[in-house]
Backbone bond lengths (Angstrom), bond angles and torsions (degrees), N, CA, C in turn:
res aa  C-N    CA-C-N  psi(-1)  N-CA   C-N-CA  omega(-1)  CA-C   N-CA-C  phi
1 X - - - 1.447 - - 1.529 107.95 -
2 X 1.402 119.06 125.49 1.599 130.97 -169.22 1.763 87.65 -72.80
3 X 1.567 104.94 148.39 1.597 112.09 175.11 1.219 98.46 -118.75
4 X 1.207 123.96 151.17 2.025 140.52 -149.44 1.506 79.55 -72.69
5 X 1.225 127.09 -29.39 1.487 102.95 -176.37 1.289 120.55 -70.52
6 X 1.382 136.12 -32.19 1.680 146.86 162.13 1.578 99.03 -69.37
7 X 1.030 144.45 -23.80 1.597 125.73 179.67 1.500 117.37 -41.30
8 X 0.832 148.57 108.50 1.577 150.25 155.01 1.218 104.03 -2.70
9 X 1.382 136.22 157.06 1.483 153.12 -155.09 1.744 91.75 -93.82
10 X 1.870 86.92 -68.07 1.858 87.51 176.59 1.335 131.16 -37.48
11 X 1.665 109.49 -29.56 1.677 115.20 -158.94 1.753 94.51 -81.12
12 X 1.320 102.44 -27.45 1.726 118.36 -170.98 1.821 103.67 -72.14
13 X 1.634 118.26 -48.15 0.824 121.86 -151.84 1.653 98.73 -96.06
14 X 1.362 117.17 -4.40 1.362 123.55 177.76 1.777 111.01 -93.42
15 X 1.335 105.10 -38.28 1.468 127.78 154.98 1.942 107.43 -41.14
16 X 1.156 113.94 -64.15 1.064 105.96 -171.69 1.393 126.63 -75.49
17 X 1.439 114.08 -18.38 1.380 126.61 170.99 1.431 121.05 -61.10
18 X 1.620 93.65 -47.33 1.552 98.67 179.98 1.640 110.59 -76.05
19 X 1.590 116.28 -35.69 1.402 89.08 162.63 1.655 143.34 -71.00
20 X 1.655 99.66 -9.30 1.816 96.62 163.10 1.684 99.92 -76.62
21 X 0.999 145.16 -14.80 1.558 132.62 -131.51 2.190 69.75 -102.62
22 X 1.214 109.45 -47.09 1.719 114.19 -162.93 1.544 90.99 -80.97
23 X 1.302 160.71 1.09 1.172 163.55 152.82 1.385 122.35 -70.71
24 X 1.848 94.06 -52.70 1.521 98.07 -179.79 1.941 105.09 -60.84
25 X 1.203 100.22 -47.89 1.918 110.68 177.01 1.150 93.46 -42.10
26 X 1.179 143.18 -58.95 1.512 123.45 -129.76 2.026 92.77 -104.62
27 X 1.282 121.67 -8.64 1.538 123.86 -168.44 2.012 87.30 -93.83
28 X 1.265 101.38 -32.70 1.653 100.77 -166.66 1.569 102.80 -78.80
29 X 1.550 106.24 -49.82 1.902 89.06 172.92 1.417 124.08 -70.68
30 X 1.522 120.64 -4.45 1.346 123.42 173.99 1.412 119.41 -50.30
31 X 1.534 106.47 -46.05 1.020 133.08 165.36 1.948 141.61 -56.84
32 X 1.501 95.13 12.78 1.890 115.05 -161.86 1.661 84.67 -74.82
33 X 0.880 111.12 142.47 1.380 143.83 144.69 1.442 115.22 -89.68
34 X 1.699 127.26 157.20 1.346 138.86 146.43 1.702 94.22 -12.20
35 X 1.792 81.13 -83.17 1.606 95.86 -142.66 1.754 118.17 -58.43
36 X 1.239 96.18 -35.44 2.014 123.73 156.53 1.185 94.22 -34.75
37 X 1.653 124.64 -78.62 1.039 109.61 -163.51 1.608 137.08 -75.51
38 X 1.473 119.71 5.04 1.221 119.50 171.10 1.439 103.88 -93.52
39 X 1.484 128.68 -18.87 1.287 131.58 -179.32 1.837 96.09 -68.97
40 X 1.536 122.25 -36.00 1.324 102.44 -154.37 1.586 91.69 -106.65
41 X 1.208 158.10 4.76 1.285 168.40 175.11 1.881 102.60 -91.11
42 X 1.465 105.66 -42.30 1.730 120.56 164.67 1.780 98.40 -53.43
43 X 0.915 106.24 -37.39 1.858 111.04 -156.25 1.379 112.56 -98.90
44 X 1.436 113.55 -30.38 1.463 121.02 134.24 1.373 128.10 -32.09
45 X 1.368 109.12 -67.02 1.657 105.10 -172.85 1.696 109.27 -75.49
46 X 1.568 107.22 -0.79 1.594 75.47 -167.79 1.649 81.59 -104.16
47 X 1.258 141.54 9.82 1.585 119.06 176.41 1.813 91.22 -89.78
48 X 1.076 119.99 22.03 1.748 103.02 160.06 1.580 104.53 -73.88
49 X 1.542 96.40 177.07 1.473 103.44 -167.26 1.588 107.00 -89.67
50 X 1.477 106.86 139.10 1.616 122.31 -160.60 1.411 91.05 -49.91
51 X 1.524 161.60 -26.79 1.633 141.42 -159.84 1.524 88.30 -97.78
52 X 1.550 138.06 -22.22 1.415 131.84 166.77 1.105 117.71 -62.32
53 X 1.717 120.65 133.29 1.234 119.04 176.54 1.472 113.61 -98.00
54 X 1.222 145.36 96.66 1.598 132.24 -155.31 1.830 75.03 -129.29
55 X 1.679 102.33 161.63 1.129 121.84 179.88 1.785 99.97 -161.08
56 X 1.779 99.28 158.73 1.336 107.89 162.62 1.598 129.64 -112.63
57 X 0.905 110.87 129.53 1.621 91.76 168.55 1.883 115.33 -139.40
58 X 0.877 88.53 157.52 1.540 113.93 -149.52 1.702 111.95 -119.56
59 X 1.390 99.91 109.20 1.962 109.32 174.99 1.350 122.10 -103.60
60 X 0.761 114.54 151.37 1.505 112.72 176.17 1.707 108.63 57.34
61 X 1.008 106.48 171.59 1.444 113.53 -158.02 1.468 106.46 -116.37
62 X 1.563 127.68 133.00 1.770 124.99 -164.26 1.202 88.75 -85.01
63 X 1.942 87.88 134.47 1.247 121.85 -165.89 2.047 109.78 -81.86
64 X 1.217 119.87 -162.81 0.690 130.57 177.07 1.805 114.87 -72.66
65 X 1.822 144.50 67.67 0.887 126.43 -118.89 1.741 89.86 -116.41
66 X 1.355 125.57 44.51 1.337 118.14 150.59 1.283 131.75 -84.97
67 X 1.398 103.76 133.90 1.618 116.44 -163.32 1.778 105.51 81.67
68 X 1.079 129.58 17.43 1.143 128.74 -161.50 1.979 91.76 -126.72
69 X 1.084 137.29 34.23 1.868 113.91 -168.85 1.231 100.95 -113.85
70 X 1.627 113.37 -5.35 1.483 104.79 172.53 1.544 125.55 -81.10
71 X 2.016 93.33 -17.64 1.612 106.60 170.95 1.505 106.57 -69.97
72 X 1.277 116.53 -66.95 1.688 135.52 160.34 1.795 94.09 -16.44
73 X 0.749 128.26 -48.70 1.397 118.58 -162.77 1.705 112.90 -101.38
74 X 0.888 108.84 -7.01 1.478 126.88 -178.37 2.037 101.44 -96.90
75 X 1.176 119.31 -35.89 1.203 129.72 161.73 1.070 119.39 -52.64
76 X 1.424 93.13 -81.59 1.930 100.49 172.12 1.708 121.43 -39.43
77 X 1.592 111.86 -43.87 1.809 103.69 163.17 0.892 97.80 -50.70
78 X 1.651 142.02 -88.23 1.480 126.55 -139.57 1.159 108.25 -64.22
79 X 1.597 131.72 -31.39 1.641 110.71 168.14 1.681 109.50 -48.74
80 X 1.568 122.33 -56.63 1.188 104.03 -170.61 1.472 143.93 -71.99
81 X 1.578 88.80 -3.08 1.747 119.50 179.16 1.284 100.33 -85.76
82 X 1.338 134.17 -50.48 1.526 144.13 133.15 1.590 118.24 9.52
83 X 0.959 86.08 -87.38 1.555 105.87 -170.50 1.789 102.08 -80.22
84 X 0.823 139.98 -58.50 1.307 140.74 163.73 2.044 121.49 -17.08
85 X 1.886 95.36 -60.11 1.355 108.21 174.45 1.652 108.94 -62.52
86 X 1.541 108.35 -27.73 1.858 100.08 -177.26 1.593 98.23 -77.48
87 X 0.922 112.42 -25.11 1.877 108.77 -156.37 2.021 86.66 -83.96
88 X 1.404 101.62 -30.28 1.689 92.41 -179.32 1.647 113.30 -79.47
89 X 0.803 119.57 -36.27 2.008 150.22 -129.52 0.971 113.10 -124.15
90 X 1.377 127.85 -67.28 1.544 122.33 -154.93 1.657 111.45 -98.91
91 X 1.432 120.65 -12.17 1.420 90.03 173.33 1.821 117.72 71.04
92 X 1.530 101.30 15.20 1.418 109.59 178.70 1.533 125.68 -95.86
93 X 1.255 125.60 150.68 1.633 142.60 158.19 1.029 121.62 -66.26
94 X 1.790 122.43 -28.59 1.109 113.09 -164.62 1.128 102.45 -130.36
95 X 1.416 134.33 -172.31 1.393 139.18 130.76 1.810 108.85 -148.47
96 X 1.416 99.98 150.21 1.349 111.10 139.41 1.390 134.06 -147.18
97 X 1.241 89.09 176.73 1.572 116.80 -156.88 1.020 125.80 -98.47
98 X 1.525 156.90 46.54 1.663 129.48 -137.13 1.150 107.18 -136.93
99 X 1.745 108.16 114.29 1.360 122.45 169.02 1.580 119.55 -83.25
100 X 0.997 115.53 134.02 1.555 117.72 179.37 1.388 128.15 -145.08
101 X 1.293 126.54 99.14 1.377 150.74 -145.80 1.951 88.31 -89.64
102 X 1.428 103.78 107.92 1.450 93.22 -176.30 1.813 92.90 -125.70
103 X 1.919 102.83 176.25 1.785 87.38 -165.45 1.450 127.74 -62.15
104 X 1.660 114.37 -23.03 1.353 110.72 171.05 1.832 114.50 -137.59
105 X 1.549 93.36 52.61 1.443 97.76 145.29 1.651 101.15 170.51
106 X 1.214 105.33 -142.87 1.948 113.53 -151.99 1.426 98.15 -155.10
107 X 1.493 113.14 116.96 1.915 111.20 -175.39 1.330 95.07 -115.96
108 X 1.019 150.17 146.34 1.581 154.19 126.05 1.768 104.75 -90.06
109 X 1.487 85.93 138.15 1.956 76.03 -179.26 1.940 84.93 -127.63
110 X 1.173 117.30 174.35 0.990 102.96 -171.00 2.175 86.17 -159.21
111 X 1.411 111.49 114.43 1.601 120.54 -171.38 1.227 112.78 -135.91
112 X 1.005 116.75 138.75 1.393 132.12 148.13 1.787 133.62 -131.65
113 X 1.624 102.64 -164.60 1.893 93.96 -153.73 1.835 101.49 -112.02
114 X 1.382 114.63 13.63 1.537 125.42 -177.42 0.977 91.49 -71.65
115 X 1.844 84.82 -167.14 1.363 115.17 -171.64 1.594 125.00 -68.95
116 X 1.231 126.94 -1.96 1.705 107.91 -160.44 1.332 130.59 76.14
117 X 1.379 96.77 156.44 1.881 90.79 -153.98 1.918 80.43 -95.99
118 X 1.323 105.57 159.62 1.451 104.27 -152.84 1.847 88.17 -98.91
119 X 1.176 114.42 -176.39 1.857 128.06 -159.91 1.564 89.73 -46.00
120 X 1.389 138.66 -83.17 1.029 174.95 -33.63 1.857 93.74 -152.07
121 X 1.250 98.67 -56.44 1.668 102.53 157.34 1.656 98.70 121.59
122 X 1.563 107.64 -165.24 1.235 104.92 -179.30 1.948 112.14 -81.82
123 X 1.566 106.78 -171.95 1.286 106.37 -178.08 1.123 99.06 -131.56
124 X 2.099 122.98 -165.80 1.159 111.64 -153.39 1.889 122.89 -76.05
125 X 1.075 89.94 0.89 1.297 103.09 175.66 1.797 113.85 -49.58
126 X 1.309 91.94 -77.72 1.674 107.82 174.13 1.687 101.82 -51.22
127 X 1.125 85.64 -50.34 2.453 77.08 -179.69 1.378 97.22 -53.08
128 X 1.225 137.62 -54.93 1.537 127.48 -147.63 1.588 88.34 -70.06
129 X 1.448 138.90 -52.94 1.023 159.88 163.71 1.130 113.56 -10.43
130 X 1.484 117.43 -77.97 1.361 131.12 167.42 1.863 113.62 -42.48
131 X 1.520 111.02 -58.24 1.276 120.19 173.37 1.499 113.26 -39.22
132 X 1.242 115.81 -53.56 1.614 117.57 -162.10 1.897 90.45 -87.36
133 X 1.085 116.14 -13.59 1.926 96.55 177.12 1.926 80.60 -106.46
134 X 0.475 149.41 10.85 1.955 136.40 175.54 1.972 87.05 -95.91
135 X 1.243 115.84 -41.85 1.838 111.30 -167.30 1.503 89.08 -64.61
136 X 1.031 142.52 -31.51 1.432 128.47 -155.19 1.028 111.66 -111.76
137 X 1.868 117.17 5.17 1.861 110.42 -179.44 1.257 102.50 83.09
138 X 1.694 137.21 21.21 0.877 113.63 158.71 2.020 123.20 -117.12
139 X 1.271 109.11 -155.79 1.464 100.94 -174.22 1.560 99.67 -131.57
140 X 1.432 104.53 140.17 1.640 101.78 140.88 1.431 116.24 -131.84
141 X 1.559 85.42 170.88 1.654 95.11 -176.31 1.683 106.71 -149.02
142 X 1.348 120.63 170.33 1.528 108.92 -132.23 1.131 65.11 -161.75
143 X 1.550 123.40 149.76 1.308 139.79 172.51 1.938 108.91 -159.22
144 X 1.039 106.73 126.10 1.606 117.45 176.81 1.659 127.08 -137.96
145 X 1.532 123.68 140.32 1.177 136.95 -156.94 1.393 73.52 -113.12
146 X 1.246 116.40 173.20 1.461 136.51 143.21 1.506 102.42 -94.51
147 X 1.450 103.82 129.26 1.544 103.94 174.99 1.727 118.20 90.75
148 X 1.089 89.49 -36.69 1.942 112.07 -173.35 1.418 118.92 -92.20
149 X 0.985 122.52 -14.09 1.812 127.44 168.38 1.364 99.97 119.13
150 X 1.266 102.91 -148.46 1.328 121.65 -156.68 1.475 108.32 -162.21
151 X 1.288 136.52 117.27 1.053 142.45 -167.50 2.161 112.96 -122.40
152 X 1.198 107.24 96.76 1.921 118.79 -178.84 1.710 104.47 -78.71
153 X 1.086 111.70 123.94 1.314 103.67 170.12 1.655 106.20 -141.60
154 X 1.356 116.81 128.75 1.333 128.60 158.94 1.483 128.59 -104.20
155 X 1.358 102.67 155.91 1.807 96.90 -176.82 1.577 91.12 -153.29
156 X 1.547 84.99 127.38 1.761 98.50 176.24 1.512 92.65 -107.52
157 X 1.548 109.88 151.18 1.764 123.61 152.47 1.566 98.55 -53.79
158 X 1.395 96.03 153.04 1.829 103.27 160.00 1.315 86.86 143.83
């Protein structure tokens, strides 16, 4: 077994890159705003692939979101866990997207027109998912057809 002291310089200095590169990510979404975050959930759906039709739409109007970027950022994962599992998984045409700022809380639903998540259930995606909206008091819920899509929905307090 090699000891960190024989590791190659490169293996060290490639090590350390990637941990600023996962630092800088995680200091920059700290930082989501409302309005941030419909700009970067917008920017999400459009890097799907040009024959996918994904869209956003947007209710209610972003609220006042100080003290709020850990919700903002907890959103934005499940959009990208969202959208990620259809582009892996579902075998879909469509997607949507729908944020909706209601008076005492925050839903992102996140759907498409595939196949369904098969008997067996979801994977760690949706767990990590669930975990980071359960820390904040909130809920999700997950709904699947066979054949009929797949429908993600979160709801934060606020």
């Amino acid at each position: 077994m090699a000891r960190i002291e024989t590791l190659p310089i490169s293996l060290i200095r490639m090590t350390d890159d990637w941990q600023h590169r996962v630092d800088a990510v995680w200091a920059d979404a700290a930082k989501l705003t409302d309005d941030e975050l419909v700009a970067r959930i917008d920017a999400l759906a459009a890097e799907r692939d040009p024959g996918d039709a994904t869209a956003l739409a947007e209710r209610g109007g972003a609220r006042d979101s100080t003290g709020r970027e850990e919700e903002a950022v907890a959103l934005y994962r499940a959009a990208q866990e969202g959208l990620t599992n259809i582009h892996k998984h579902a075998n879909a045409h469509t997607a949507l997207l729908r944020l909706e700022y209601l008076t005492d809380a925050v839903s992102l639903e996140v759907r498409d027109d595939g196949c369904g998540i098969r008997a067996e259930g979801g994977g760690f995606g949706l767990v990590g998912m669930g975990e980071r909206v359960g820390r904040l008091g909130g809920s999700l819920r997950v709904e699947s057809t066979a054949g009929a899509g797949v429908a993600v929905r979160v709801e934060l307090p606020g």
